[in-house]
DRENMI-272873 format. One line per field, with one value per residue: residue number from 0; x, y, z of N, C-alpha, C in turn. Coordinates in pm, whole numbers, always signed. Example, Ala and Ser with C-alpha at 12.3 -4.5 7.8 and 13.67 -1.06 7.14 Angstrom:
REM residues 2
num (0	1)
nx (+1319	+1285)
ny (-569	-225)
nz (+780	+708)
cax (+1230	+1367)
cay (-450	-106)
caz (+780	+714)
cx (+1320	+1290)
cy (-330	+3)
cz (+780	+787)
REM end
This chain:
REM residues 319
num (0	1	2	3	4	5	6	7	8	9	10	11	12	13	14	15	16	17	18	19	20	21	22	23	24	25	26	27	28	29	30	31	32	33	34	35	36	37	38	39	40	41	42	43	44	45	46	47	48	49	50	51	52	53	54	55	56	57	58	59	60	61	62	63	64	65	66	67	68	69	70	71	72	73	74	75	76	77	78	79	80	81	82	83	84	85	86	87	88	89	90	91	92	93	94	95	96	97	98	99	100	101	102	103	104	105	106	107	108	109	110	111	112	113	114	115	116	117	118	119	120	121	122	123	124	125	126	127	128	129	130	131	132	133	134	135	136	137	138	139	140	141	142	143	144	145	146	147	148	149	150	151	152	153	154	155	156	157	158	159	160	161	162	163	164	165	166	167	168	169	170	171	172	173	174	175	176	177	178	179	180	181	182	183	184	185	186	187	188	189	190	191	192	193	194	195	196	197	198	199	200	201	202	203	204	205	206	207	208	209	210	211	212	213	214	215	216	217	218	219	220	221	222	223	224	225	226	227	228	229	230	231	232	233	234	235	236	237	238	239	240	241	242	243	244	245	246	247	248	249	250	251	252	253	254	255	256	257	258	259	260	261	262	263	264	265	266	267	268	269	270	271	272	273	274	275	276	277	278	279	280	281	282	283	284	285	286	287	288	289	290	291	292	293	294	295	296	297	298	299	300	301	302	303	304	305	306	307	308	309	310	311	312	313	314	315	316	317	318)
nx (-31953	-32037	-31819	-31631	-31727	-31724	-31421	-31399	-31529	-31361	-31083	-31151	-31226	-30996	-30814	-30982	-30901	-30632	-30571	-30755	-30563	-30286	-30399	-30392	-30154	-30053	-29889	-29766	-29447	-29267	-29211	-29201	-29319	-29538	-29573	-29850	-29936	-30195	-30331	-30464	-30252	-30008	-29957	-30001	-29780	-29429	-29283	-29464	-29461	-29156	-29171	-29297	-29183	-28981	-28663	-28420	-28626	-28770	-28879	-29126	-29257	-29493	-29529	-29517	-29550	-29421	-29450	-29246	-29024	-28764	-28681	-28441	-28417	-28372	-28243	-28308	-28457	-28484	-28695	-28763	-29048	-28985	-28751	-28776	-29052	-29085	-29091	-28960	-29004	-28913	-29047	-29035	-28925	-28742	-28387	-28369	-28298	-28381	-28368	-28269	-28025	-27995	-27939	-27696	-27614	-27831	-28050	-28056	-28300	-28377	-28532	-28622	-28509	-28573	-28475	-28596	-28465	-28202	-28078	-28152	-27985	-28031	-27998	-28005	-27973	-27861	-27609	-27503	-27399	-27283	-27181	-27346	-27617	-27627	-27820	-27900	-28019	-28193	-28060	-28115	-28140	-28061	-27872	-27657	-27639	-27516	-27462	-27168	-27143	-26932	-26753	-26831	-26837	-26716	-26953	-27127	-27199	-27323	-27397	-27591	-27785	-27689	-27751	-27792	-27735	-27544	-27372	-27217	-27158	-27040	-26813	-26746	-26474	-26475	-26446	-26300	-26508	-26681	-26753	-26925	-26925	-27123	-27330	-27246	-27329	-27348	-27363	-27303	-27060	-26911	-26826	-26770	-26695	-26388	-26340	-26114	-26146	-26017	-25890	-26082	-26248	-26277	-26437	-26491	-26687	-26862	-26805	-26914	-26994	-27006	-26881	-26606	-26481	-26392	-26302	-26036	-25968	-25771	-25721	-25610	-25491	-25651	-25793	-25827	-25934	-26013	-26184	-26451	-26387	-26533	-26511	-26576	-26568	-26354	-26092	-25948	-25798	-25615	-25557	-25528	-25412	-25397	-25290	-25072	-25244	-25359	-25390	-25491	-25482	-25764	-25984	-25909	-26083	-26100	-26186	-26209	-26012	-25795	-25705	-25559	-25511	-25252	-25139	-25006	-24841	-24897	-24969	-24980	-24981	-24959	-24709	-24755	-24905	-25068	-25282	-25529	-25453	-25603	-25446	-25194	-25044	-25039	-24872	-24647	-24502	-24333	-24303	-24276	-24422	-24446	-24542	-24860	-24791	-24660	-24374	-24253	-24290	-24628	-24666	-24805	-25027	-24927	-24982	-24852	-24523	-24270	-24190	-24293	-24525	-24591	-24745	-24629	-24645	-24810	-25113	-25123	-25388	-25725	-25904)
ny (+6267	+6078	+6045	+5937	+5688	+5560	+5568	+5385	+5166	+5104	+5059	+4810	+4618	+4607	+4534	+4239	+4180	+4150	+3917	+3761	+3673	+3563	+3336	+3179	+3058	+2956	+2681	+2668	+2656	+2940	+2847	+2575	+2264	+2007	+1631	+1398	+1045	+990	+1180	+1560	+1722	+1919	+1740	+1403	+1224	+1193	+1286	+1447	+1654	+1729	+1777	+1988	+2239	+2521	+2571	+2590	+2504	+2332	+2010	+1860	+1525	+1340	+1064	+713	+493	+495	+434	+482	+581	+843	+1123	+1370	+1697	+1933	+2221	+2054	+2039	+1760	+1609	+1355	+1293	+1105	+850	+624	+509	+683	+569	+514	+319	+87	-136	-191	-464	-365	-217	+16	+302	+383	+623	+912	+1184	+1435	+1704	+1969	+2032	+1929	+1805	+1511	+1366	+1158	+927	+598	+369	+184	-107	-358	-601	-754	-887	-776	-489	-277	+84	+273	+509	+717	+925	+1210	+1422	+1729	+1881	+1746	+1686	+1336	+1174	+1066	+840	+535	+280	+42	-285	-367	-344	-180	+63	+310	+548	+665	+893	+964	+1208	+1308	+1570	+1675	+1585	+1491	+1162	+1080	+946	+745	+411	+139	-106	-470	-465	-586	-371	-138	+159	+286	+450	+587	+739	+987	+1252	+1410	+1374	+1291	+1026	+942	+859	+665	+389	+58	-251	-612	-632	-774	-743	-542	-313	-42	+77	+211	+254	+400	+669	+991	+1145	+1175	+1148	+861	+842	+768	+547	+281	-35	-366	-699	-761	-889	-789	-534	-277	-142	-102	+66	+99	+392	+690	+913	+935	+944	+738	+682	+632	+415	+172	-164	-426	-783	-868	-1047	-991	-742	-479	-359	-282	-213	-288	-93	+80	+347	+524	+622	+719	+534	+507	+537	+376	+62	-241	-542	-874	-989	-1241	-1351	-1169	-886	-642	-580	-500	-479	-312	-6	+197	+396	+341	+429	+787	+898	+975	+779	+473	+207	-18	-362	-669	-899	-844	-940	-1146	-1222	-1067	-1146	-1070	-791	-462	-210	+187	+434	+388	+308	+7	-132	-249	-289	-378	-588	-535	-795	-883	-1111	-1118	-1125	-856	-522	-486	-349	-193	-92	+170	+246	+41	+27	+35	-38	-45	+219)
nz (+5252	+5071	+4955	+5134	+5169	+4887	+4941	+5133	+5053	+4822	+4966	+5108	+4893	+4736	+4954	+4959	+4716	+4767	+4962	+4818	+4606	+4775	+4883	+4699	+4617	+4863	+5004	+4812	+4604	+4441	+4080	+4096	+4006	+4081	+4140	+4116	+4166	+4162	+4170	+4171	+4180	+3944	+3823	+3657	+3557	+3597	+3348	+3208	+3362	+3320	+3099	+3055	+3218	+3316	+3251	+3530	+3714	+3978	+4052	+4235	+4300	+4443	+4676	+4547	+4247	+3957	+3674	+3442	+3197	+3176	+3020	+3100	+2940	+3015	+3232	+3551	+3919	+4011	+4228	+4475	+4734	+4908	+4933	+4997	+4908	+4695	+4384	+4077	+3787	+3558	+3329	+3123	+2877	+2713	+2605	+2753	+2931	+3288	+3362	+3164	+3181	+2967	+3008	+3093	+3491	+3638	+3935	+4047	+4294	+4570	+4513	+4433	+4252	+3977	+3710	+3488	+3489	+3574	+3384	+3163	+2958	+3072	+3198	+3515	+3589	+3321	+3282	+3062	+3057	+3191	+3534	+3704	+4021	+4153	+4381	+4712	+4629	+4560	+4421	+4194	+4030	+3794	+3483	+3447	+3744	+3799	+3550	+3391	+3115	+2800	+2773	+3043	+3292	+3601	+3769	+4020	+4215	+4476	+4828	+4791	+4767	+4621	+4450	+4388	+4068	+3820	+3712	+3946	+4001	+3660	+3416	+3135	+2953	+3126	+3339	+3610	+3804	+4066	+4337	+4607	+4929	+4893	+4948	+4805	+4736	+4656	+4394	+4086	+3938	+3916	+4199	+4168	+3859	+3660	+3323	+3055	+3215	+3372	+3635	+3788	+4184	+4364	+4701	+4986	+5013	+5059	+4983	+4909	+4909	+4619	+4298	+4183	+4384	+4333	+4012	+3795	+3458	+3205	+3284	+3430	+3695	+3897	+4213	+4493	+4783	+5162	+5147	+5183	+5148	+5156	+5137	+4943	+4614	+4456	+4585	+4509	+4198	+3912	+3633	+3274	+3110	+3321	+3465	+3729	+3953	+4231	+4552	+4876	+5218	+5252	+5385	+5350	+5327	+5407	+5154	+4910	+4676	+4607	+4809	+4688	+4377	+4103	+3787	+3648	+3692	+4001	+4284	+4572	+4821	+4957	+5011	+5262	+5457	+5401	+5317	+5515	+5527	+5599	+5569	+5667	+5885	+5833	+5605	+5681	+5934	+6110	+6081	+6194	+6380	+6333	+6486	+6419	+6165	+5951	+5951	+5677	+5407	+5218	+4938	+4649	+4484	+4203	+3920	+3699	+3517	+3593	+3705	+4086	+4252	+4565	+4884	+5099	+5272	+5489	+5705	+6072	+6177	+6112	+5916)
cax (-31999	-32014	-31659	-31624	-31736	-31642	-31274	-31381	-31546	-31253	-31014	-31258	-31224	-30850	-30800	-31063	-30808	-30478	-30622	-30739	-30386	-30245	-30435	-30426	-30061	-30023	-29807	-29676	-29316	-29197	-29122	-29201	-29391	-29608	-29670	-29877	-29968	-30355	-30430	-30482	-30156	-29998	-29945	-30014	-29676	-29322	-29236	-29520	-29394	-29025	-29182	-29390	-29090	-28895	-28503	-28428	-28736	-28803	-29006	-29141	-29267	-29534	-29469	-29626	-29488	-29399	-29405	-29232	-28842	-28774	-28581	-28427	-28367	-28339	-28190	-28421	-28433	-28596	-28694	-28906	-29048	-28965	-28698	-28810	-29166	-29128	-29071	-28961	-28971	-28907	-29103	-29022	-28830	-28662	-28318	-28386	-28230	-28500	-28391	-28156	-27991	-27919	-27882	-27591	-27649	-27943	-28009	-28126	-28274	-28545	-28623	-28621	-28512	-28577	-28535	-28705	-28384	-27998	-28016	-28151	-27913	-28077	-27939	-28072	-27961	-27765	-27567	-27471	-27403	-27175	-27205	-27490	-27555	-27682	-27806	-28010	-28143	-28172	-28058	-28133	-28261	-28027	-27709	-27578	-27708	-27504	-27354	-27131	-27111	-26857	-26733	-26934	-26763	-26784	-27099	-27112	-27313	-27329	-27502	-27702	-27742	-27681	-27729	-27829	-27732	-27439	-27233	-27307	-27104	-26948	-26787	-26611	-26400	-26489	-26341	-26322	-26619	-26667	-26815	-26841	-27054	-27223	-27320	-27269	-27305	-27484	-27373	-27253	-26977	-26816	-26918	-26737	-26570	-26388	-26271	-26093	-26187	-25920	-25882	-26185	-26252	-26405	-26408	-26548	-26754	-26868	-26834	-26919	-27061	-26958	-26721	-26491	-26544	-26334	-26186	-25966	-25922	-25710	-25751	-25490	-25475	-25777	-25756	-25922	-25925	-26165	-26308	-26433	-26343	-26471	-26617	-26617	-26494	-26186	-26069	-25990	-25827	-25571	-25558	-25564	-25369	-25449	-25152	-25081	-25324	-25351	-25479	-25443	-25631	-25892	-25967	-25980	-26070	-26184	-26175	-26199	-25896	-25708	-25761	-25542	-25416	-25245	-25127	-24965	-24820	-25021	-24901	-25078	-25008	-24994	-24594	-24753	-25005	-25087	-25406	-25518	-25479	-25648	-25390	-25096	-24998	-25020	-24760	-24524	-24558	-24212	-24292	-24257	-24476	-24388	-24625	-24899	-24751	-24557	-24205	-24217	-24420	-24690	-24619	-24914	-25025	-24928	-24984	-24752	-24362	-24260	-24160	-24394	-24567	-24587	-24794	-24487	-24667	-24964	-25150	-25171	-25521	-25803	-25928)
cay (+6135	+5971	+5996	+5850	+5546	+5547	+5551	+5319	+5071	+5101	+4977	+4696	+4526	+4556	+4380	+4127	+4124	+4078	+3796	+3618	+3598	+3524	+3221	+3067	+3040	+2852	+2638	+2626	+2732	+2985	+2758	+2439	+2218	+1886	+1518	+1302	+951	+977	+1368	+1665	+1814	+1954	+1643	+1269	+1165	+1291	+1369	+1583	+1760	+1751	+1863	+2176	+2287	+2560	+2581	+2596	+2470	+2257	+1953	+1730	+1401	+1322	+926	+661	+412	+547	+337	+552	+618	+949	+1190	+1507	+1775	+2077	+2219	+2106	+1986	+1665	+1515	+1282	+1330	+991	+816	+417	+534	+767	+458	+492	+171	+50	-244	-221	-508	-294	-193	+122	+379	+450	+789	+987	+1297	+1507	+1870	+2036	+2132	+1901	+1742	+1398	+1331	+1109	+824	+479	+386	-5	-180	-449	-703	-755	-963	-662	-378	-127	+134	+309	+659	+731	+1036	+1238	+1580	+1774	+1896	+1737	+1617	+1236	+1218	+1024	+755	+364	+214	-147	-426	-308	-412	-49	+134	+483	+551	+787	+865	+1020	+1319	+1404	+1604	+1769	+1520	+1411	+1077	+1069	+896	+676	+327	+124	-296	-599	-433	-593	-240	-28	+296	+230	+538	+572	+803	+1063	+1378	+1518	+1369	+1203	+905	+978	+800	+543	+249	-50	-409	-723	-591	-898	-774	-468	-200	+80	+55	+302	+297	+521	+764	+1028	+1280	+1143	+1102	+746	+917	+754	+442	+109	-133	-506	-798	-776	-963	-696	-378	-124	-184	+119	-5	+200	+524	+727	+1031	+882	+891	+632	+708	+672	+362	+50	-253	-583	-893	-934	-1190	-927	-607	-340	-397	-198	-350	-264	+39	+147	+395	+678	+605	+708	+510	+558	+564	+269	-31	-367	-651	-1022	-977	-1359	-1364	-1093	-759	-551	-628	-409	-541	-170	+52	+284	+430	+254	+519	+919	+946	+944	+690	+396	+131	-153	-480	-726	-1009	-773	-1003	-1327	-1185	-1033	-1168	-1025	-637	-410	-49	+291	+550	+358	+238	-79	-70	-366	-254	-474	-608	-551	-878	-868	-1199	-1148	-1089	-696	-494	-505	-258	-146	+25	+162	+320	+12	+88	-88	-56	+60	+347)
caz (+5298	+4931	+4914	+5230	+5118	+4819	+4935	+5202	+4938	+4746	+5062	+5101	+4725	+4741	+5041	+4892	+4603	+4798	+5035	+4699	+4508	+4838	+4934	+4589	+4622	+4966	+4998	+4656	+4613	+4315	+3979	+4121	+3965	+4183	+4076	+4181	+4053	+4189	+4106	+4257	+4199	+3844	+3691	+3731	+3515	+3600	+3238	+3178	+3413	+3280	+2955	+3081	+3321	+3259	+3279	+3628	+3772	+4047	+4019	+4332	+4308	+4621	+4720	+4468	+4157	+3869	+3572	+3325	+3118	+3197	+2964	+3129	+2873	+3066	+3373	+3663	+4042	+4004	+4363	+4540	+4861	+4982	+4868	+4976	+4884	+4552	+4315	+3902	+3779	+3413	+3355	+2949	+2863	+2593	+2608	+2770	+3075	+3322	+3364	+3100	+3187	+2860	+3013	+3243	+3636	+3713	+4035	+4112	+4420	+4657	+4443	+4446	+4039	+3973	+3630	+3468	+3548	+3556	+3253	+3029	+2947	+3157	+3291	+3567	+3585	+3254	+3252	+2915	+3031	+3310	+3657	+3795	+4113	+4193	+4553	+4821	+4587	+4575	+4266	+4174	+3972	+3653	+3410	+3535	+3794	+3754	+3422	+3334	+2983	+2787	+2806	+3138	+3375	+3743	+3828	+4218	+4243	+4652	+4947	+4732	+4806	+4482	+4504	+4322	+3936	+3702	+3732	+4051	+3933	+3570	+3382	+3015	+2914	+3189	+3414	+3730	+3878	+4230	+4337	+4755	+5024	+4856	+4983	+4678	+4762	+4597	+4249	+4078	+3859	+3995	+4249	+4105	+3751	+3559	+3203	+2976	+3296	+3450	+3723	+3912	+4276	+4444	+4827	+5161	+4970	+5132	+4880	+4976	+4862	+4478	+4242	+4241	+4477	+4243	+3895	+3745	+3358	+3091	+3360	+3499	+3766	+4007	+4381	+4581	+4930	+5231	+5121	+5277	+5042	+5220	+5149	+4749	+4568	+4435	+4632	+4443	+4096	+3869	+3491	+3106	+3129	+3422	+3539	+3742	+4016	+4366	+4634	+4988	+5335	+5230	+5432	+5261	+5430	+5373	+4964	+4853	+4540	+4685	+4835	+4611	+4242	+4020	+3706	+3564	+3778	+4046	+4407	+4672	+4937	+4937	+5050	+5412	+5454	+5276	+5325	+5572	+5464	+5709	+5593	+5625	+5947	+5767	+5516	+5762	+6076	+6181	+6120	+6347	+6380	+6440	+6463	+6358	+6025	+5971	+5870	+5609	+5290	+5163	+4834	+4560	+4416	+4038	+3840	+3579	+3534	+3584	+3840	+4170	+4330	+4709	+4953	+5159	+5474	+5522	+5825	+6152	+6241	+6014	+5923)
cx (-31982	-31880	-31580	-31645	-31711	-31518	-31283	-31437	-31392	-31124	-31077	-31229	-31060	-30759	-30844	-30909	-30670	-30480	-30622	-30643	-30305	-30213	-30436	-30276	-30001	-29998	-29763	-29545	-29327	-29133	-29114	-29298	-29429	-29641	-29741	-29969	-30185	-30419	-30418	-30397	-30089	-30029	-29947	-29903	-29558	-29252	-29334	-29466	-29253	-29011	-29260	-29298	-28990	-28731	-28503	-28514	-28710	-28913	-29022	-29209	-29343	-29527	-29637	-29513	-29537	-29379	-29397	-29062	-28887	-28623	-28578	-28353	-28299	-28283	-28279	-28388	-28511	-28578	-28830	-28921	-29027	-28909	-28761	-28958	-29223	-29039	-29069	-28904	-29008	-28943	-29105	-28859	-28730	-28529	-28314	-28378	-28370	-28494	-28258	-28131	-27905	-27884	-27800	-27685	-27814	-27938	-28114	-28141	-28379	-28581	-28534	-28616	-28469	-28567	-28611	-28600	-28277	-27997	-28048	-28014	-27936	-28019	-28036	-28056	-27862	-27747	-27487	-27429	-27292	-27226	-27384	-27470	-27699	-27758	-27913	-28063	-28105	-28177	-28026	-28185	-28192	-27919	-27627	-27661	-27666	-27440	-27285	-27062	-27004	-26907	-26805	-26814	-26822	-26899	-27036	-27209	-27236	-27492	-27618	-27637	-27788	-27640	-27802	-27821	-27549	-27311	-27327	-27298	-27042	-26923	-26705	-26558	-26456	-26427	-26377	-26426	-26629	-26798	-26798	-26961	-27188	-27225	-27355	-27258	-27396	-27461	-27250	-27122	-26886	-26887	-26901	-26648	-26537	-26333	-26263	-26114	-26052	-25959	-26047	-26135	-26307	-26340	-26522	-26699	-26762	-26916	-26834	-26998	-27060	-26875	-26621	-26542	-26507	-26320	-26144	-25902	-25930	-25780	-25633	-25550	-25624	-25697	-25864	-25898	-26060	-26210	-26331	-26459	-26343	-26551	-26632	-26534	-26348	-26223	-26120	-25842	-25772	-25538	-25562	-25465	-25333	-25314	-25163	-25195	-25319	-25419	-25441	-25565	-25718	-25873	-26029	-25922	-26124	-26226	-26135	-26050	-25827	-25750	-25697	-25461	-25348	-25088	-24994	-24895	-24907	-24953	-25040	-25055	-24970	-24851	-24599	-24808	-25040	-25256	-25416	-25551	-25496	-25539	-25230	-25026	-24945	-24857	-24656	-24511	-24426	-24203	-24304	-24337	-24386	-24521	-24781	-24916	-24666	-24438	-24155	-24352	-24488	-24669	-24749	-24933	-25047	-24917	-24856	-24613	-24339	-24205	-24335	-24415	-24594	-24672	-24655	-24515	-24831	-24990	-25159	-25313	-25603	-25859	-26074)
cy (+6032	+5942	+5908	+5729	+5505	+5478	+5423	+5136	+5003	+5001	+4865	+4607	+4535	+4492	+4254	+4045	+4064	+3972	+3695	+3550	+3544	+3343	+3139	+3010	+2954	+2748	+2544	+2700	+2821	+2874	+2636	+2411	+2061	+1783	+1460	+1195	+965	+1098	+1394	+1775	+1860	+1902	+1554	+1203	+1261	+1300	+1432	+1697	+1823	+1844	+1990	+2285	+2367	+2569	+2657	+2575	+2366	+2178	+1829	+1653	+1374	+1094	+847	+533	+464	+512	+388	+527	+759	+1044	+1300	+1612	+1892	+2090	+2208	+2071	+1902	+1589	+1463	+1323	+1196	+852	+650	+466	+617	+675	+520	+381	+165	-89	-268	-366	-485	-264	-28	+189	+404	+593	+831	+1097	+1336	+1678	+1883	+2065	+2049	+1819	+1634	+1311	+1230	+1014	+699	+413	+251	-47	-322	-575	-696	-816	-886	-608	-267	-49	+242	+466	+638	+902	+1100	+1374	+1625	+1830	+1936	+1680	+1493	+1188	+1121	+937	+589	+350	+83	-241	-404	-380	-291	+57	+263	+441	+671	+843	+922	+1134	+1381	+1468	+1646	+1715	+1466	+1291	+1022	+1044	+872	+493	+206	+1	-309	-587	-525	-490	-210	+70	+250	+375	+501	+667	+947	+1129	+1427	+1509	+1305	+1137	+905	+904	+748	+445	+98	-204	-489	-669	-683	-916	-672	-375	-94	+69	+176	+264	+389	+674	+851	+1175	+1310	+1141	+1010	+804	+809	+642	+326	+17	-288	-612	-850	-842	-909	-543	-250	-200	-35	-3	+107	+378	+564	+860	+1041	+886	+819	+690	+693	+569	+232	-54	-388	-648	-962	-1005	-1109	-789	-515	-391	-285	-251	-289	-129	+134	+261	+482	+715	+631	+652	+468	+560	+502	+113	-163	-479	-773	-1014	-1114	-1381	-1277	-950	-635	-611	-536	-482	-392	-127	+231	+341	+391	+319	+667	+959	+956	+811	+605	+355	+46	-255	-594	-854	-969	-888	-1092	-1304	-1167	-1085	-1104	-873	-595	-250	+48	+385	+514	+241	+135	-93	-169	-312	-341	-467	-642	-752	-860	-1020	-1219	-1080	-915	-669	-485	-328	-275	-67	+38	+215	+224	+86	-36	-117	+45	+173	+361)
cz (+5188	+4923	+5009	+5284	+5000	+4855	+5074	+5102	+4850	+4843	+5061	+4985	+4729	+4825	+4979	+4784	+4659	+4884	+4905	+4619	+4597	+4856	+4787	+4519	+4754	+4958	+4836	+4644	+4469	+4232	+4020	+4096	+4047	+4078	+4181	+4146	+4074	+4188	+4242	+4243	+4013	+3766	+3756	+3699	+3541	+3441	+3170	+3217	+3368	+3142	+2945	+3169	+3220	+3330	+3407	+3741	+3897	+4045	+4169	+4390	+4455	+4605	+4619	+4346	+4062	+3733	+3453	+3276	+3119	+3110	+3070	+3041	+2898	+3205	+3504	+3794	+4047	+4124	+4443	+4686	+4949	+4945	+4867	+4923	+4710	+4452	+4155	+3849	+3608	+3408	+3211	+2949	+2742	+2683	+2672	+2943	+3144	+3326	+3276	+3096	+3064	+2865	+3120	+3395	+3687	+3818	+4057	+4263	+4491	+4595	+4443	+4315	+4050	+3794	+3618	+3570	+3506	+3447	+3159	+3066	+2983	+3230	+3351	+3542	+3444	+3204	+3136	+2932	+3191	+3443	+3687	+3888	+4128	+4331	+4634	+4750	+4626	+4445	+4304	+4062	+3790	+3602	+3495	+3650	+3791	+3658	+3375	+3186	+2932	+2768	+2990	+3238	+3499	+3779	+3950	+4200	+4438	+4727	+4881	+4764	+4655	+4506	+4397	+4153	+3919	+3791	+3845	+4013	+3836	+3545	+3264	+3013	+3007	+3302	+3513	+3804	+4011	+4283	+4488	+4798	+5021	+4949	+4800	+4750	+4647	+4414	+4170	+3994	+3923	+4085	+4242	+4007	+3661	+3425	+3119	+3116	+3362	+3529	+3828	+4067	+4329	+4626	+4942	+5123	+4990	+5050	+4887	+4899	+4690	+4401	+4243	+4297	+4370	+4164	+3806	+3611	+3251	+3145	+3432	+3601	+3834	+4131	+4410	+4717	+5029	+5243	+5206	+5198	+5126	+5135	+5023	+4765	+4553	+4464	+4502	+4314	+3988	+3746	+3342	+3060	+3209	+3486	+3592	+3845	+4116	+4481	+4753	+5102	+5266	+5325	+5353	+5309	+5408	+5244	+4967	+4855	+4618	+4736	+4770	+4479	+4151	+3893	+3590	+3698	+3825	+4222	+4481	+4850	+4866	+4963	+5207	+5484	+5362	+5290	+5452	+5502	+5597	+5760	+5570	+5760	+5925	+5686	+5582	+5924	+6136	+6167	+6214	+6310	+6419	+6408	+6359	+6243	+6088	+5875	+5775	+5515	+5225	+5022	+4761	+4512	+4248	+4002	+3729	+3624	+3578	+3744	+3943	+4234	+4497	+4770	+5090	+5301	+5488	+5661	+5892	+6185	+6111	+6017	+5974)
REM end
């Protein structure tokens, strides 16, 4: 009989025990770490958190304003739960990035990243390191809103919507990275610029309202493609060096100054397909289509003496 409770005692307290470690884990994930600016949850600042997190961690941000500069040292998953709502805002009128990525493989996601103002030197996201990915945010209120520093490679900055900064996407001397399904407008100098940059992708990007939509300066072995190039003061923009360029399948339309310039030489279609140009009529009014394409190749606008460049398959209708 003693033993019979005993061993039934015994069942009893170890249930007790596996109920209690259970429930004191609900709904918390493995290696993820919680902010939140009014308590309750790990941490009230997101770089406490960045600085108690270990390599490979997950960290995520519940909806609030954030009034911090955020280093990222290590490899983490830093994301908000609500991108118009989970706010990091730099309100230092110092010279200073709101958020700086200095380790490989991290991912930025969900947030809403504001500086102080376009007339500092702020940059919003500034990247220093290689395949990371950019994702889902709103960038604004900056000199640069993405930056890509040198050397970085293999980084995606996608489906972020990136207005009212200086630069929207700038890049120096950087590789192999891709710049896809943004939205950039309202960014007063360019909305995607590269220099020194090669063997990038800008892919399927609606760039509008800017002084110039693209600029490709002292960069070679870029494709453009995909993109939608209206409304700025200047298209899209080939200059300083720029050679060796591919750009193809993009529609550019109602660009002020002109809608394509290239100053160097760059191929302005793929050998099948070229671009639409809205004022490809005005120019030719006597072409004739086949299959689409029109059989009279639009002639780049170059400024200076040299030979000219061509897109040799424009398109009739946009993409």
């Amino acid at each position: 009989m003693n033993h019979k409770i005993l061993s039934l005692g015994i069942c009893f307290l170890l249930t007790i025990l596996f109920f209690s470690g259970c429930t004191e884990e609900i709904g918390k994930e493995p290696n993820t770490l919680y902010v939140d600016d009014d308590g309750g949850f790990d941490f009230t600042t997101i770089q406490e958190a960045i600085d108690a997190a270990e390599k490979g961690f997950n960290i995520t941000v519940n909806e609030g304003t954030y009034y911090e500069v955020l280093i990222i040292n290590k490899t983490i998953h830093l994301q908000g739960k609500n991108t118009e709502k989970t706010i990091i805002e730099n309100q230092d009128k110092t010279e200073k990035s709101v958020i700086t990525i200095d380790a490989d493989s991290c991912i930025l996601e969900g947030f809403t990243i504001k500086g102080p103002a376009i007339t500092n030197k702020t940059i919003a996201v500034n990247v220093n390191t290689s395949n990371n990915i950019i994702t889902n945010n709103i960038v604004m209120n900056t000199d640069s809103g993405i930056y890509l520093g040198p050397n970085t490679q293999n980084t995606t900055v996608r489906n972020n919507i990136i207005k009212n900064n200086n630069y929207g996407v700038s890049t120096r001397n950087t590789h192999k990275n891709t710049i896809t399904t943004n939205e950039l407008s309202y960014n007063n100098l360019y909305g995607i610029y590269l220099s020194g940059s090669t063997t990038n992708k800008i892919i399927n990007n609606s760039v509008s309202h800017c002084g110039t939509g693209i600029r490709i300066k002292s960069s070679d072995s870029n494709h453009v493609y995909d993109n939608q190039i209206f409304e700025n003061k200047m298209g899209l923009l080939c200059c300083c060096g720029a050679g060796n360029n591919r750009i193809y399948h993009n529609n550019l339309i109602q660009n002020q100054e002109y809608n394509g310039r290239d100053d160097v030489i760059n191929f302005w279609d793929d050998g099948n397909v070229g671009n639409y140009w809205d004022d490809y009529l005005e120019k030719y009014p006597n072409a004739d289509q086949i299959d689409g394409i029109w059989n009279t190749p639009y002639e780049i606008y170059k400024p200076y003496a040299g030979d000219k460049n061509y897109d040799n398959y424009p398109l009739v209708e946009p993409i």
